[in-house]
N, C-alpha and C positions, 0 to 999 in steps of 0.2 A: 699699597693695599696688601699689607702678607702679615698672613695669620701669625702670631706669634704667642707664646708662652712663658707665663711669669711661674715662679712655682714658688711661694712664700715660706721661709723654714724657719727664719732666725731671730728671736726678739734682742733689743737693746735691753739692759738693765743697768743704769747710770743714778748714782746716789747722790743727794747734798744734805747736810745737816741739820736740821730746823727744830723750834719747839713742838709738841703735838698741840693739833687745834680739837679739843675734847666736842666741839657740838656736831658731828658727826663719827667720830670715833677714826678720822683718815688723818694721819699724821703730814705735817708739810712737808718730811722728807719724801712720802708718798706725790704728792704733787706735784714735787719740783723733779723726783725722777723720772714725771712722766708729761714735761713738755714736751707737747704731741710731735710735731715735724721736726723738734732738736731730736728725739728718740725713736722718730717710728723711720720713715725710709729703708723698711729693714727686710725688703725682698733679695733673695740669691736669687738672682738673674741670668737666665743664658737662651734668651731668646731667637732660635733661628727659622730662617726662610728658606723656600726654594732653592733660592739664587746662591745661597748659603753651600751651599752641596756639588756646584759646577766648579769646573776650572776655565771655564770660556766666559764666563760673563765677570767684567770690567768693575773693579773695586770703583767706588764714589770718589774721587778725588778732584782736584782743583784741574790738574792735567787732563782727566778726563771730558770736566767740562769746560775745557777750551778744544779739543779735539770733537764736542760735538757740535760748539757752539760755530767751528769753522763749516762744519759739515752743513749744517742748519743754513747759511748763507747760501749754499749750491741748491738747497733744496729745502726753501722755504715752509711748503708746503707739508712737510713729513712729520703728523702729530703724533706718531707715538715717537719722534726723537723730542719733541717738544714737552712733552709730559713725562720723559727719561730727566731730559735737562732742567725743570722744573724740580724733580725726585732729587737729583743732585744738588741743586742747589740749597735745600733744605738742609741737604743730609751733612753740607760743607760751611752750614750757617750761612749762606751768599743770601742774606734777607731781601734785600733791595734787586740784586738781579732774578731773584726768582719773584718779586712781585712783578717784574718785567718781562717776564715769561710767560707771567699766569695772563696778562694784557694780552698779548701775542696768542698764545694760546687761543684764548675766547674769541678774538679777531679770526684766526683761521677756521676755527668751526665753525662759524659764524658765516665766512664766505665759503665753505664747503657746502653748506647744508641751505644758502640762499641760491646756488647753484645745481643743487639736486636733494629735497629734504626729506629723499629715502635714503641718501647714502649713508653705507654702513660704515665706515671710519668715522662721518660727520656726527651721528648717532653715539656711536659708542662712547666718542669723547665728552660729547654733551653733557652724556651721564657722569664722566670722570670728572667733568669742569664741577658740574653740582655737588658731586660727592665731595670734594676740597670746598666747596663754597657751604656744606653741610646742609644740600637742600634735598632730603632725602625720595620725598616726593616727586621731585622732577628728575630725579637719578634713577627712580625706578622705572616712573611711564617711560622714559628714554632710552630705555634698557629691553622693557616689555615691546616696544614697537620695534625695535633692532630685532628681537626675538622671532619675534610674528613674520618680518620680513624676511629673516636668514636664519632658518632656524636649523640649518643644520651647519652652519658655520663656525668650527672650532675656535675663532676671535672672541664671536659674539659669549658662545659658555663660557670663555677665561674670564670677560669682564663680567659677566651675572656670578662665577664662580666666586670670585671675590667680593662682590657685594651680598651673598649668603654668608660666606665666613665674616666679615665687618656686622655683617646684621645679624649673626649668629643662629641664624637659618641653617643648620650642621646637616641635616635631612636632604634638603632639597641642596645643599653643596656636595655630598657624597652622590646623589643624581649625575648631577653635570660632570664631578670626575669620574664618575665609571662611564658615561654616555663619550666623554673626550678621549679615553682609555681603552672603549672599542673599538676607536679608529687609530691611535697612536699608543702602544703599550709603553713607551718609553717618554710619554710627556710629563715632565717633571713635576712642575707644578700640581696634576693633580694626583699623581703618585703619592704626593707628601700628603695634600691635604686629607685623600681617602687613610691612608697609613696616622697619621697622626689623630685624627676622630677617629678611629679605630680602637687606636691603641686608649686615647684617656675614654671611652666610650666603655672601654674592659677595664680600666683605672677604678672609673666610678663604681663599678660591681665587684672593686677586691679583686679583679684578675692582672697583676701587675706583668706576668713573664707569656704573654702569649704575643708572639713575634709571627702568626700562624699567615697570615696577610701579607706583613714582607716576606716573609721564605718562597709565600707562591709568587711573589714578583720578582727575586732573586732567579727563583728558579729559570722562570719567563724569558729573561733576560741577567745569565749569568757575568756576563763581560762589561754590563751599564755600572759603572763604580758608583755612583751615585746614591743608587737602592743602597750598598752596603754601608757606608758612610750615614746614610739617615737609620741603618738599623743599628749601629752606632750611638746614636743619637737616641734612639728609642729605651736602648740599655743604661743610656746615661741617665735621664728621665728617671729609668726602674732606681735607677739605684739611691739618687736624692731621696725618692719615695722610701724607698727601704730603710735610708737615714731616719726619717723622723720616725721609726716604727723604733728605733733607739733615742729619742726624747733628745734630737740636735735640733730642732726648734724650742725645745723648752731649756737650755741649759747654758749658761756660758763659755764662749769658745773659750777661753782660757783654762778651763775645766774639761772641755771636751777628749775624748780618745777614743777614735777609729774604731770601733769592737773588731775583733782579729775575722769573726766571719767575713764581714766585708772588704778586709784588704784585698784578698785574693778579686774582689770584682774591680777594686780601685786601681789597682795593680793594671788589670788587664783592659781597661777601660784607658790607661795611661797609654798606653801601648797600642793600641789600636787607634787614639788621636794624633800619635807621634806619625803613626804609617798613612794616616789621612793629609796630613798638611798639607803636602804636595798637591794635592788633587783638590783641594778646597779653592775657591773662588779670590778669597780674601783670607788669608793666611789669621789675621789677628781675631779670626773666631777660632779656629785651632789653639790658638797660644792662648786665648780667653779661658778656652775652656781645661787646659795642662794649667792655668793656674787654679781654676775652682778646684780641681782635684788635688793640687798640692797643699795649699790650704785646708783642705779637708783632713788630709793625712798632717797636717799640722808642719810641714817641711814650709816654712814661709820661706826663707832662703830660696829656695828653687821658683816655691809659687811668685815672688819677687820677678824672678828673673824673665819669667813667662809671662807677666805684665808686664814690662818694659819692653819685649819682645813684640809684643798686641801693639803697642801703640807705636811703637817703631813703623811696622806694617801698616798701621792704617790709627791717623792720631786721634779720625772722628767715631774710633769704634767703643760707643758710651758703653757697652757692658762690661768689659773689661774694666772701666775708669770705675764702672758701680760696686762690681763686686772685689776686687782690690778696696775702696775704700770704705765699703764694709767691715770687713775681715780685717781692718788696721783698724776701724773701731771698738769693735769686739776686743782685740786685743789691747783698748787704753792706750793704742799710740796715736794721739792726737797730731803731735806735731807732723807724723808722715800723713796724716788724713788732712791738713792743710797743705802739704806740698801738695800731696794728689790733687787734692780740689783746687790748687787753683790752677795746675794745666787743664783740668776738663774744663774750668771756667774759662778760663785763656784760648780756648782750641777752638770750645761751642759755648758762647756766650748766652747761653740760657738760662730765664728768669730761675729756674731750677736749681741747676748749679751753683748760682752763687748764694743758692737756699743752702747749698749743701757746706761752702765756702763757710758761710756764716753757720753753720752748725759746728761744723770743723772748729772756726775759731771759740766759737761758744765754748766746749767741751776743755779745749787749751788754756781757758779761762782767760784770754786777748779778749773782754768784752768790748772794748772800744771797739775794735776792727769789725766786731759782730757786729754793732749799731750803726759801723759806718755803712757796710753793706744793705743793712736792710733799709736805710734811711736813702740811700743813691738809688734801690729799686722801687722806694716809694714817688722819688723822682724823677721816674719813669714816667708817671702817671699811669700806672700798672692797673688792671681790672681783672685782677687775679687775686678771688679773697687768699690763698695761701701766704702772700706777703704780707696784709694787714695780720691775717692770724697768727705770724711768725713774730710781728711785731708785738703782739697783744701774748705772744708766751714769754719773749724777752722780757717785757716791761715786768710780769708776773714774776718772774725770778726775783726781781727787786722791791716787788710788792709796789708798785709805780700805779697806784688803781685806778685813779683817774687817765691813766695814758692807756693800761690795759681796756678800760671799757672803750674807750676811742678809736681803738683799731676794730674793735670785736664789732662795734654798731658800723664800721666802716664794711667790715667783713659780712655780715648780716644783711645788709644792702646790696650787696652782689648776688650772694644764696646762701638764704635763712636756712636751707638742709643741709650744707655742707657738712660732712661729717666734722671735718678738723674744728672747723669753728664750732660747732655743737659741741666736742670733746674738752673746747678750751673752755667756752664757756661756763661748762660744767664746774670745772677747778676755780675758775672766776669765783663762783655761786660757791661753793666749799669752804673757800677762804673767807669766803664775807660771813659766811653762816649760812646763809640763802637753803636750806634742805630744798624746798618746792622746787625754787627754780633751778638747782643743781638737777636734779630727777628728770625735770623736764626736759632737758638739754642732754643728759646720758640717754632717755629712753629715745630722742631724735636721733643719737650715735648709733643704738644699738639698731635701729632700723637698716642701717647698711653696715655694719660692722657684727652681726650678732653674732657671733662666735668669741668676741674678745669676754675672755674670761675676768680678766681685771674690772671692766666696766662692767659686768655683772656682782661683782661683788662690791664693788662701790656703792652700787644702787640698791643693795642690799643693806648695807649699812648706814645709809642715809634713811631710810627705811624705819629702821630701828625707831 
């Protein structure tokens, strides 16, 4: 449960050659450059947490979760190591031992809370088991009656403090950390989350450089390295921001060049992650983040080395694998964005990744290996419209229309809103002539996508 931040900059723009189709004025090389999942996955990612910022708290790893899983046997009984070791097992893809976990789990609350059904551990967890079981309802009254019963309880605000950031309740989460903060100036967790809502809070209103919040908690507490490190992190943030104020979301990295204002913050942003490392928790968010800047400053060479670094330290750490294999796309080097993808696919076998595998091969133009991918995750019996849709953009490449609508009505049966499927659809409807139902299926996109500029002007010109 930890708040985290995507910050979206960079479009793909990938071309193929085609006749123009004249009953909408969209040409197919428009179309085909905009197979939705082969070209969107296009967030710079550097997503961090609390636990992100300590040097005490224990990286995810396979060693970890056998030093807790021994621990767990002496004391069966201890659910927040139970729902640590659960967190780990996700995080190290251990699927099958963490479904064995979550069993364990719900059995121990279960005889906590039949042995006393005010208790406050048995309560808090009940809520955490719902929250993973996505039954929000009984996460809350769960939470609410822990409240009532211990309401001054610094346990009980961490876990309602995270189910206001999950449910985006930012008001009453900024409550509970400063209510936590009265009694512990130095508790991390809500240090971050009042500091971080702060700061995109002044984001949304154009005030990007007011640091005014950490300085007084700095001050507070001068010798907690950890304020300094996330005010670090704060200026890293400013400075992405600052980026697209120079059109690096709208432009291709191959074209791109650092404006010389901003070296000097890139510069020293460099430098002050290099003096972090040590003191970070898990070293490959450090090295994640010495490659997004090196990349930026266009030194791939280095940013290179600063991703093999990341995953050296820690091989399940996916931001590092994302934004590396981003920025090898941007650059048209396909074949290292299929090396990359398939250690993320090989490390964390996620239906995702090997979306990413098969886009990678896609672009390398290895269409077999594409199809054998998405055909093995069809064999999954997978209930994730993204894989029919991925299938129904491949077939589309090839003009395959009979195969393209088969996946789309497969896709459409899972969720008729999805934006991907409604995007593809659309292109579907383009190609065939279809204007109505082309329309249809953009104005369903643009309901959650309404900023894309592309699909504004599409629907404009179907229009016509």
């Amino acid at each position: 449960m930890n708040y985290s931040i995507l910050i979206s900059t960079i479009s793909f723009f990938l071309y193929f050659f085609h006749p123009i189709y004249g009953q909408s004025s969209i040409t197919a090389q428009e179309i085909d450059s905009n197979i939705y999942i082969f070209s969107k996955n296009n967030n710079l990612q550097f997503a961090l947490s609390s636990k992100d910022f300590e040097d005490t708290y224990p990286v995810y790893s396979y060693n970890y979760q056998n030093q807790l899983s021994k621990y767990l046997e002496k004391n069966p009984y201890d659910l927040d190591s139970l729902l640590r070791l659960y967190e780990i097992q996700g995080y190290i893809y251990n699927l099958e031992g963490q479904k064995n976990t979550l069993i364990r789990y719900k059995n121990t609350i279960d005889k906590k809370l039949s042995q006393n059904s005010k208790d406050m551990l048995g309560l808090l967890h009940a809520s955490e088991y719902n929250r993973i079981k996505k039954d929000k309802f009984l996460q809350m009254n769960l939470l609410d009656t822990a409240l009532k019963y211990y309401p001054e309880e610094f346990k009980v605000k961490e876990f309602y403090l995270d189910y206001c950031i999950e449910n985006q309740n930012y008001e009453q989460a900024k409550l509970f950390s400063q209510q936590i903060l009265n009694h512990k100036s130095t508790h991390l967790k809500s240090l971050y989350n009042l500091v971080i809502l702060n700061f995109y809070e002044n984001a949304y209103y154009g005030i990007r450089d007011d640091y005014s919040l950490i300085d007084k908690y700095i001050q507070k507490n001068p010798d907690y390295k950890p304020l300094r490190i996330l005010k670090t992190y704060l200026e890293t943030i400013n400075f992405i921001l600052n980026l697209t104020d120079y059109e690096f979301g709208e432009m291709n990295f191959k074209s791109w060049r650092l404006p010389m204002v901003l070296k000097n913050s890139s510069d020293s942003l460099y430098q002050q992650w290099l003096s972090h490392l040590p003191y970070l928790s898990n070293q490959a968010v450090g090295y994640s983040l010495l490659s997004l800047i090196k990349f930026i400053e266009k030194d791939t060479l280095q940013a290179r080395k600063h991703f093999e670094k990341a995953i050296q330290c820690d091989m399940y750490y996916k931001l590092a694998y994302y934004n590396y294999i981003q920025f090898q796309f941007e650059m048209e080097n396909y074949k290292e964005c299929v090396k990359s993808a398939s250690i993320l696919a090989k490390n964390i076998p996620d239906e995702n990744h090997y979306l990413m595998l098969a886009k990678a091969y896609f672009f390398a133009k290895n269409y077999y290996q594409t199809e054998e991918i998405l055909q093995k995750l069809l064999e999954k019996k997978t209930n994730e419209p993204h894989v029919f849709t991925a299938l129904a953009q491949y077939y589309l490449k090839f003009r395959k229309m009979n195969e393209v609508e088969k996946y789309l009505n497969l896709a459409k049966q899972i969720d008729p809103r999805d934006a991907d499927y409604n995007f593809t659809a659309a292109m579907y409807h383009i190609v065939l002539g279809n204007k109505k139902q082309a329309k249809e299926h953009l104005l369903s996109y643009l309901e959650i996508h309404e900023k894309d500029a592309k699909a504004w002007e599409w629907l404009k010109l179907l229009s016509l």
